[in-house]
C-alpha positions in Angstrom: 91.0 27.9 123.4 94.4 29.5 122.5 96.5 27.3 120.2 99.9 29.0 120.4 101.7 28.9 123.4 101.6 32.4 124.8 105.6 33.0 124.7 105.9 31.7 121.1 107.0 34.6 119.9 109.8 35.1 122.4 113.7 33.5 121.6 115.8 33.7 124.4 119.4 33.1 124.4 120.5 32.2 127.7 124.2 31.7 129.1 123.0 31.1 131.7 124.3 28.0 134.6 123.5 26.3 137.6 120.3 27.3 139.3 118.9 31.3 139.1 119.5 31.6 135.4 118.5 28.2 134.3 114.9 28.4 136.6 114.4 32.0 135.3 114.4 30.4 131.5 112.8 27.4 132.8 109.6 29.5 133.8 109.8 31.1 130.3 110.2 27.7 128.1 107.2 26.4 130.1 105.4 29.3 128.5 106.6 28.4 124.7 109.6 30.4 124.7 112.0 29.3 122.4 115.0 29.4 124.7 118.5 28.6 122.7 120.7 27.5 125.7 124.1 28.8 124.8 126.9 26.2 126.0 130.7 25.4 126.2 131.7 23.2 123.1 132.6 19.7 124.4 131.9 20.5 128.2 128.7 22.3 128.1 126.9 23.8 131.0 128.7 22.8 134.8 124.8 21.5 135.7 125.5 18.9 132.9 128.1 17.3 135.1 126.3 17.5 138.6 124.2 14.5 139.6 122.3 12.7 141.1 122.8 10.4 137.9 120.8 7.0 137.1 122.6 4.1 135.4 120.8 2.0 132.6 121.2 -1.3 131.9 123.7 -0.7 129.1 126.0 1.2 131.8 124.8 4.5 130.3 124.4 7.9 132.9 121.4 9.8 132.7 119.5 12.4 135.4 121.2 14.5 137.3 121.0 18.1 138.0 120.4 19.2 134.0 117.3 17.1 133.3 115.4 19.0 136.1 116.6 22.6 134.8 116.9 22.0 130.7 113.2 20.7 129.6 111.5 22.6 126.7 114.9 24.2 125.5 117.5 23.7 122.7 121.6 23.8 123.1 123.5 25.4 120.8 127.8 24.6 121.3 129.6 28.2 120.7 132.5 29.1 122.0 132.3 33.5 122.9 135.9 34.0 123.2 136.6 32.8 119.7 136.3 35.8 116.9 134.0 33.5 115.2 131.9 32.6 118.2 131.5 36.3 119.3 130.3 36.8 115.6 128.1 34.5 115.3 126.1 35.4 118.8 126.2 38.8 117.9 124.3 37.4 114.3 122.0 35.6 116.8 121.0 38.5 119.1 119.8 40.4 115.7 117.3 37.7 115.6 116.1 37.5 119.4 114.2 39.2 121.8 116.0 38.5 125.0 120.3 37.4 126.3 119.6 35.9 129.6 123.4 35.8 132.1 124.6 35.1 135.8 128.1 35.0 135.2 130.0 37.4 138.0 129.8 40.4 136.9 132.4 42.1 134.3 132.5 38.2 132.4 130.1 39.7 129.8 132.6 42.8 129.3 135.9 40.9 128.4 133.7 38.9 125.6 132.4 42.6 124.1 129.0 41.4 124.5 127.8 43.4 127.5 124.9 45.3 127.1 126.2 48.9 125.9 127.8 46.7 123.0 124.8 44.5 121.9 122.2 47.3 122.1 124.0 48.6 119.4 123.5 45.6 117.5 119.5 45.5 118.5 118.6 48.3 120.2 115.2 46.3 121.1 117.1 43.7 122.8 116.0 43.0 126.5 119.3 41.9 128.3 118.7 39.9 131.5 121.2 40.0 134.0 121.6 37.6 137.6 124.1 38.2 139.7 124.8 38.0 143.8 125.2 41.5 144.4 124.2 43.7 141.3 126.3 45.2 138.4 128.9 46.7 138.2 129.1 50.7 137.3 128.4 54.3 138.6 125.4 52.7 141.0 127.6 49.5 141.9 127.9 49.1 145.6 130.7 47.7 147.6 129.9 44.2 147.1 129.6 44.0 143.3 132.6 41.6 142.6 131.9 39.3 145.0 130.9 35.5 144.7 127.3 34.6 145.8 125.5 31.6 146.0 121.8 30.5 147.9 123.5 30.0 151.5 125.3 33.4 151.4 122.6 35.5 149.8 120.2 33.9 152.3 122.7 34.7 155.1 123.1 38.5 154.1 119.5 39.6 153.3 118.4 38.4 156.6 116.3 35.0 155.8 118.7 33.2 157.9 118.6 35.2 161.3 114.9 34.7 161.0 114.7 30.9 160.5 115.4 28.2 162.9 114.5 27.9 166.4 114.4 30.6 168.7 117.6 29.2 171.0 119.4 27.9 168.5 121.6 29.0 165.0 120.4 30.6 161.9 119.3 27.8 159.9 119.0 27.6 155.7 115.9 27.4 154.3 115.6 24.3 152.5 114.7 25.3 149.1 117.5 27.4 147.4 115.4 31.0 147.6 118.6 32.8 146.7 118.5 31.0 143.5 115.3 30.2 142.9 113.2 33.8 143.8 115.7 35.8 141.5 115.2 33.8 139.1 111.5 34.2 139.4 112.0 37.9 139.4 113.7 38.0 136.6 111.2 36.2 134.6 108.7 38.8 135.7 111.1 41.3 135.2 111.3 40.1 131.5 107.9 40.2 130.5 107.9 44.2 132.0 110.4 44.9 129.8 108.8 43.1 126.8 105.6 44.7 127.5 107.4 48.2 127.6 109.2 47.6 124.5 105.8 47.3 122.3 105.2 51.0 123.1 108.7 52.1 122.8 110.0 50.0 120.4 113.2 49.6 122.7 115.0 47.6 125.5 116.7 47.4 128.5 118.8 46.1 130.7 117.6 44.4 133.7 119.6 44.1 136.9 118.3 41.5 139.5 120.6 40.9 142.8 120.4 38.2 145.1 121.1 39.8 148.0 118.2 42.3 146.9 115.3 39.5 146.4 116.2 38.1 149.8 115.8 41.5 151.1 112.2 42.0 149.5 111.3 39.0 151.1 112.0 39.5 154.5 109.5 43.2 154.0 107.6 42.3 157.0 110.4 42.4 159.4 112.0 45.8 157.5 108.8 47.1 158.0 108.6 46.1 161.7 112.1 47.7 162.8 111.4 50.9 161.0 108.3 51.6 163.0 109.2 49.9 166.5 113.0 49.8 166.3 113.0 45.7 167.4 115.0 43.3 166.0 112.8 40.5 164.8 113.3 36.9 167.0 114.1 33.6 164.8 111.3 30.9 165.6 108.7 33.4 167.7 105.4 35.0 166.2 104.4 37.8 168.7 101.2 37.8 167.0 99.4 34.9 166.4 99.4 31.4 168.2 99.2 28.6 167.6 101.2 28.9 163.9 103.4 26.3 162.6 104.3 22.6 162.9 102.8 20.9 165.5 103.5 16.7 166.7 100.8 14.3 166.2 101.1 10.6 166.2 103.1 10.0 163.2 104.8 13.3 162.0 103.7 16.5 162.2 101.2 19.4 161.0 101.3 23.1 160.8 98.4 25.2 162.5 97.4 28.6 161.2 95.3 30.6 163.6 95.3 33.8 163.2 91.9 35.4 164.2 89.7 35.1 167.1 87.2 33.4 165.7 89.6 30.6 164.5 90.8 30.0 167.5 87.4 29.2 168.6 86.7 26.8 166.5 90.0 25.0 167.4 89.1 25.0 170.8 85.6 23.3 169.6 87.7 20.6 167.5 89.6 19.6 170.0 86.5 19.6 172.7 87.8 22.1 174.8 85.4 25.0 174.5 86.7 26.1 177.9 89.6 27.6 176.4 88.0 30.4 174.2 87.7 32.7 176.8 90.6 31.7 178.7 92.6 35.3 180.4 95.7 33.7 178.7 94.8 32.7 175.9 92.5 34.6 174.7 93.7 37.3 172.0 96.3 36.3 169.2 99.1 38.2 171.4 98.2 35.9 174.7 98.8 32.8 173.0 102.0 33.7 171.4 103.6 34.8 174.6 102.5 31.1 175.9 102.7 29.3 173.1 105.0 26.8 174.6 104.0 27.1 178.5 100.3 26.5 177.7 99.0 25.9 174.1 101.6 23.6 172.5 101.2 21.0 175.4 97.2 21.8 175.0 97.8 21.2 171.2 100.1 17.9 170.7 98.5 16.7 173.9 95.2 16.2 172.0 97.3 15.6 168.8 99.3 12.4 170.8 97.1 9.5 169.6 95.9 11.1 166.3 98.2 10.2 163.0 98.5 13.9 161.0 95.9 13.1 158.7 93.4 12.1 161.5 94.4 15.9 162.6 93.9 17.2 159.6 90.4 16.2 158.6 89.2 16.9 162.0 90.4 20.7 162.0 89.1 21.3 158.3 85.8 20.1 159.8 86.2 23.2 162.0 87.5 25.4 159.5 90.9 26.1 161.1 93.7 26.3 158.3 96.1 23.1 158.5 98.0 20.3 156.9 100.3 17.6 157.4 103.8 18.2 157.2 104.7 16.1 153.8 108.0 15.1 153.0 108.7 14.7 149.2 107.7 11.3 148.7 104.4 12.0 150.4 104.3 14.9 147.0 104.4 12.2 145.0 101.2 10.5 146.6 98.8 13.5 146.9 96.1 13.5 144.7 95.8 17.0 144.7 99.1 17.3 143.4 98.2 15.3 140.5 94.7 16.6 139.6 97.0 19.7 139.6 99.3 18.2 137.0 102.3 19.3 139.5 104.4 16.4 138.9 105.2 16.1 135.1 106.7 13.3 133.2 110.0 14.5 131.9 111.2 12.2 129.1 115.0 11.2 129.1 116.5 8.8 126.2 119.1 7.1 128.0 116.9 6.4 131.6 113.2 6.9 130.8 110.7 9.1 131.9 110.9 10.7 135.5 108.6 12.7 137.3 109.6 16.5 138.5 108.2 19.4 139.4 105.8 21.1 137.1 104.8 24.8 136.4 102.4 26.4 139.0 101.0 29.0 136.2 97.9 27.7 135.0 96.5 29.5 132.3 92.9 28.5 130.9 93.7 29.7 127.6 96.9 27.6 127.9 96.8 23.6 128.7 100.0 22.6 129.5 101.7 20.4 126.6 104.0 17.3 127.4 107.7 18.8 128.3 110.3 18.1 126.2 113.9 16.0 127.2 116.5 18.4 127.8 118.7 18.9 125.0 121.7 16.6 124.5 124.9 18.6 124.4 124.6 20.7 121.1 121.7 19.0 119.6 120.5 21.8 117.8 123.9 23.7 117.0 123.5 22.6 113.0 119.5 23.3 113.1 119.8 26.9 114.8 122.4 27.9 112.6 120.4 27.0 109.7 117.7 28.3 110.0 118.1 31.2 111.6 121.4 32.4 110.3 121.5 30.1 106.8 124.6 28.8 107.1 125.5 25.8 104.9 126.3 22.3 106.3 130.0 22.6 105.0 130.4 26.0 106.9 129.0 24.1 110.2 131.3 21.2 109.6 134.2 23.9 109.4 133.2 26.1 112.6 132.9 22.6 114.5 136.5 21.3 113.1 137.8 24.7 114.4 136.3 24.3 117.9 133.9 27.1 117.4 130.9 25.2 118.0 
């Protein structure tokens, strides 16, 4: 059994805020990455100051949008457009592997710490960067300066058109994708570079766009309209019938048939054998084009007086892929969830422990150690400093005096 966490050799420094930055270092602190979060002296990071916050007894605020984001790291206070600041993160990227950003492109530039400049000081240094549209530079495109968030990186790469029902507007997908994916992308993207730089002894710069990771997801429909020239329709498989969320008694499931053969054995679930062979309904393409004339009435019809569990059971006994439609406190129920370890205890010092989402890599050489709080405000400004740079207390005491950390 492996001991060491697997990314224990790996210090981060991440600037980064709000959602695609902090969930790509999230992902890697889950791993034993020892990511320094790098924050405003005084204010810190925006997501410190976005709830939903919990009041103690004592009248004290904790929660919010931080605790989820901030487990397993430590916050340095360091202010980059001081002299000293700049100096000091400079000393710092010597003694790292990775500077993790999403500020709009060109932020990194006016500090002097943009890539070209901190290569220089560590030419191994793997420099992460998240932005809406890409860098700027001689492969910029148009779009490079603009501001992105989930909603509008979801609108442009396409996710929206396709979600939603067929008749009615593009519709968000719940989650924050724009956010979230990159992020995940980037943390794949790091561990490339990483890997790269044991045989070259160098690093890079990595360049992950929003827009661009909604685009790679939406690779079926790209793929569609470069060989048939259609435009994709929100809300309507052409293939396969009966997919997605169907009503029972009490809520809802989702349906996945998607060969012959499963559709069979729905038909036997449900006691209507006479429906395999059916002219209309017969072949994935058949249903689709009557999904709603014909095999959703068929479906919730024999779904009406069956709560979605009662659906459920009975269609696994048939083998045909389903499951109830949850809603999040129903996540917080499912055993399967918990063997899974899915929902971890988070501690937080001023409202207690609270459950939130856990990591989905499971690694058998790697059990999954108790998270950590996320770090008050610069709670380990004096210990970084110490040890990794060995400054004194008294030269601490001056750069905080001074507003430098």
């Amino acid at each position: 059994m492996v001991k060491e966490a697997p990314l224990a050799d790996v210090r981060v420094l991440d600037l980064t805020q709000f959602l695609a930055g902090p969930f790509c270092s999230l992902l890697l602190a889950d791993m034993g990455a020892e990511v320094i979060k790098i924050e405003r002296p005084k204010t810190g990071e925006q997501a410190r100051h976005v709830g939903p916050f919990v009041t103690n007894e004592k009248g004290e605020r904790g929660g919010g949008y931080f605790l989820r984001l901030a487990r397993n790291k430590r916050s340095l206070t360091l202010d980059l457009s001081q002299a000293e600041g700049k100096a000091i993160f400079e000393r710092l990227v010597k003694v790292s592997d990775v500077v993790l950003e999403n500020f709009v492109p060109g932020t990194m530039e006016k500090f002097g710490l943009h890539y070209e400049a901190l290569r220089e000081i560590h030419p191994g240094i793997v420099y992460a960067s998240i932005s809406g549209y890409g860098q700027g530079g001689p492969n910029a495109g148009p779009f490079w300066q603009r501001p992105a968030f989930d909603m509008v990186a979801q609108a442009l790469g396409g996710v929206m058109d396709l979600t939603g029902e067929a008749d009615g507007p593009p519709t968000q997908v719940g989650p924050r994708i724009g956010d979230l994916f990159p992020g995940t992308l980037t943390a794949y993207a790091i561990m490339v570079a990483l890997h790269q730089r044991q045989r070259s002894g160098v690093g890079q710069q990595i360049d992950v766009a929003m827009y661009d990771a909604m685009v790679a997801l939406v690779e079926r429909e790209i793929s569609n309209y470069s060989l048939l020239g259609e435009i994709p329709t929100r809300g309507k498989d052409v293939l396969f019938a009966p997919c997605g969320p169907f009503k029972a008694k009490d809520g809802y499931v989702s349906i996945a048939v998607v060969t012959e053969e499963q559709w069979a054995n729905l038909c036997r679930a449900m006691e209507r054998e006479d429906l395999i062979d059916h002219p209309q309904l017969a072949r994935g393409p058949l249903r689709a084009a009557n999904l709603e004339e014909l095999v959703r009435p068929l479906v919730e019809g024999w779904a009406a007086d069956k709560t979605k569990n009662e659906v459920t059971e009975r269609l696994l006994a048939f083998d045909v892929a389903v499951g109830p439609v949850q809603n999040v406190a129903e996540l917080f129920e499912c055993p399967h969830l918990a063997t899974r370890n899915m929902l971890v205890e988070v501690p937080d010092p001023i409202i207690g422990p609270r459950k939130l989402a856990g990591t989905p890599i499971k690694l058998s050489g790697y059990p999954q150690p108790a998270p950590k709080a996320a770090p008050r405000l610069g709670e380990h400004t004096d210990e970084v400093l110490q040890t990794l740079l060995g400054l004194p207390s008294e030269e601490i005491a001056r750069l905080r005096e001074s507003g430098t950390v």
